[in-house]
C-alpha positions in Angstrom: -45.0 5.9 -1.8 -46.4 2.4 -2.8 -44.2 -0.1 -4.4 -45.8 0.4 -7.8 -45.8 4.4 -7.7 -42.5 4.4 -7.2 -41.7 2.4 -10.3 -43.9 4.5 -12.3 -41.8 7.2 -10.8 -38.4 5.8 -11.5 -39.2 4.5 -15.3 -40.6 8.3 -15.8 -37.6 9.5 -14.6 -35.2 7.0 -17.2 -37.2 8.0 -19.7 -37.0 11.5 -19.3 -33.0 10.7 -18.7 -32.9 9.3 -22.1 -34.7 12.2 -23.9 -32.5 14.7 -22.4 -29.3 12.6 -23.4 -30.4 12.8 -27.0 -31.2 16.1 -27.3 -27.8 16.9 -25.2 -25.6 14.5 -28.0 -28.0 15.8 -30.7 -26.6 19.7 -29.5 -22.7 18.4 -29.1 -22.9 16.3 -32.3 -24.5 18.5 -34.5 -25.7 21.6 -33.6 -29.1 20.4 -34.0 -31.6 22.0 -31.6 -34.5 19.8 -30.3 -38.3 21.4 -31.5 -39.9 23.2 -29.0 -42.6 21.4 -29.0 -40.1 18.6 -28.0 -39.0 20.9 -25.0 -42.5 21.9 -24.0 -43.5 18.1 -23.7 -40.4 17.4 -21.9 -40.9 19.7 -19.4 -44.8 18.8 -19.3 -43.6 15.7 -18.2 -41.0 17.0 -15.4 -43.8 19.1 -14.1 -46.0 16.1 -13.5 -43.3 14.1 -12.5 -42.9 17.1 -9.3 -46.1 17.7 -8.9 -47.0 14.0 -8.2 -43.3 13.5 -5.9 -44.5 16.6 -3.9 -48.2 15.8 -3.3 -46.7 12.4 -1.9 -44.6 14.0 0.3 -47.0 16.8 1.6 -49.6 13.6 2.5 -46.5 11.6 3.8 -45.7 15.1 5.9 -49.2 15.7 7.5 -49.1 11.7 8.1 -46.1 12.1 10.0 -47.6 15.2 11.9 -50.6 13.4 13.0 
C-alpha cells in the first residue's frame, strides 16, 4: 500500500474512532441513541474502509504469487 493510501487509510480509521467514541459516551452518559442514519453512514464508511484494505491485499497476494 503506497505511502499516501495508507494515511488515507489511517485518518479514516481515527475518524471513524472518534464517531464511535461519541456515540459510545453519548449511550453511557445519557442514554441517548445515535440516528440511524448516523449508524448507516458509519458503517458505509467501515465497509469501504474493508473493501479498499482487502482489494490491497488480494493484489498484494497475487503479486506475491507471481
Amino acid at each position: 500500500m503506497s505511502q499516501t493510501k495508507r494515511e488515507n487509510v489511517i485518518s479514516h480509521i481515527r475518524y471513524l474512532r472518534q464517531e464511535l467514541r461519541e456515540i459510545h459516551l453519548g449511550i453511557k452518559k445519557d442514554d441517548l441513541f445515535p440516528e440511524p442514519s448516523e449508524l448507516r453512514g458509519l458503517m458505509a464508511q467501515m465497509e469501504a474502509l474493508l473493501e479498499l484494505i482487502e482489494r490491497n491485499t488480494k493484489i498484494q497476494s497475487n503479486s506475491e504469487a507471481a
